[in-house]
C-alpha positions as CSV (number, residue, x, y, z in Angstrom):
1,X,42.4,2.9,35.6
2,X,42.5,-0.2,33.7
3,X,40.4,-0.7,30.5
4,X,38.8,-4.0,29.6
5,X,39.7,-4.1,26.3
6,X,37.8,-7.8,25.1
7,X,34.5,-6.1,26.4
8,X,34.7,-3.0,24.8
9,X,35.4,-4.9,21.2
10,X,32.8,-7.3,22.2
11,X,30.2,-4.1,23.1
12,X,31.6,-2.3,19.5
13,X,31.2,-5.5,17.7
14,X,27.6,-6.2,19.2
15,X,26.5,-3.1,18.7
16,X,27.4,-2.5,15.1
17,X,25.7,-6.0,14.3
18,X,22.5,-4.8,15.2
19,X,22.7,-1.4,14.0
20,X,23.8,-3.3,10.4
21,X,20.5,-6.1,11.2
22,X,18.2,-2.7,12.3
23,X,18.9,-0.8,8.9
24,X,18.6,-4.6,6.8
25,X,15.1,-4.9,8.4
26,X,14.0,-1.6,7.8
27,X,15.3,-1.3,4.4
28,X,13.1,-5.0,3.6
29,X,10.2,-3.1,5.0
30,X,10.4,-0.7,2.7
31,X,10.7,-2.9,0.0
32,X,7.9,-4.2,0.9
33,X,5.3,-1.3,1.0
34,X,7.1,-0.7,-2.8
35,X,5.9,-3.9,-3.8
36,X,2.6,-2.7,-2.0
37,X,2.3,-0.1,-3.9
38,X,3.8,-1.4,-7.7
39,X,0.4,-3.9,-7.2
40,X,-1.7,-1.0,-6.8
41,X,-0.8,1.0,-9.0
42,X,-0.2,-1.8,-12.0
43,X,-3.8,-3.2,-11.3
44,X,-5.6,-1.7,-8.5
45,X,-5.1,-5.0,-6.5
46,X,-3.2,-4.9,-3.0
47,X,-0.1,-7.5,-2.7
48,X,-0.4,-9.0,0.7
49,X,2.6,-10.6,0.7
50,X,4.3,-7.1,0.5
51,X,2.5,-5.5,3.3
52,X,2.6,-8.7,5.5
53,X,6.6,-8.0,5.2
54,X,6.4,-4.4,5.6
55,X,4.8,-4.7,8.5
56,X,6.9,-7.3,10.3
57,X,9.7,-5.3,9.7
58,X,8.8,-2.4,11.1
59,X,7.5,-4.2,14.1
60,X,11.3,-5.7,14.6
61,X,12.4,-2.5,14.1
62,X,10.4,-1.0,16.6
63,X,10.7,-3.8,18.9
64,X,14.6,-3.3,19.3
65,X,13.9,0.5,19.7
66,X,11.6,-0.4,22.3
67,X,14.1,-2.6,23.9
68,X,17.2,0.3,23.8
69,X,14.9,2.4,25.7
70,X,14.1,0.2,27.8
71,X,17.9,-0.5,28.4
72,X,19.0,2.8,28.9
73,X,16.1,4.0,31.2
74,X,16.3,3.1,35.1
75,X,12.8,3.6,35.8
76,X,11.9,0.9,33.6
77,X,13.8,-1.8,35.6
């Protein structure tokens, strides 16, 4: 049995860069529903800017979750 050593690093190195980007993305979402939240509680007001963030991260998050499965399950080919 012979290993392909080149893709395996390329496959670890891949995957680790996206698992790094996933938990970056997420983490700037969440930063964004605090700065959400800081405005409502300071003033009552809502910070847009915050929840426009929030929300695109967790969309890219979910997007690449959406993709895995997608990946991994036959059926959806």
């Amino acid at each position: 049995m012979q290993l392909d050593w080149s893709a395996l690093g390329e496959v670890a190195a891949v995957s680790t860069g996206v698992t790094v980007g996933v938990v970056v993305v997420f983490a700037l979402g969440v930063l964004g529903l605090a700065r959400a939240e800081t405005a409502r509680e300071g003033d009552g007001g809502t910070d847009p800017v915050g929840l426009g963030v929030a929300w695109l991260c967790f969309l890219a998050c979910a997007s690449v979750v959406a993709y895995g499965i997608y990946l991994i399950v036959p059926q959806f080919h």
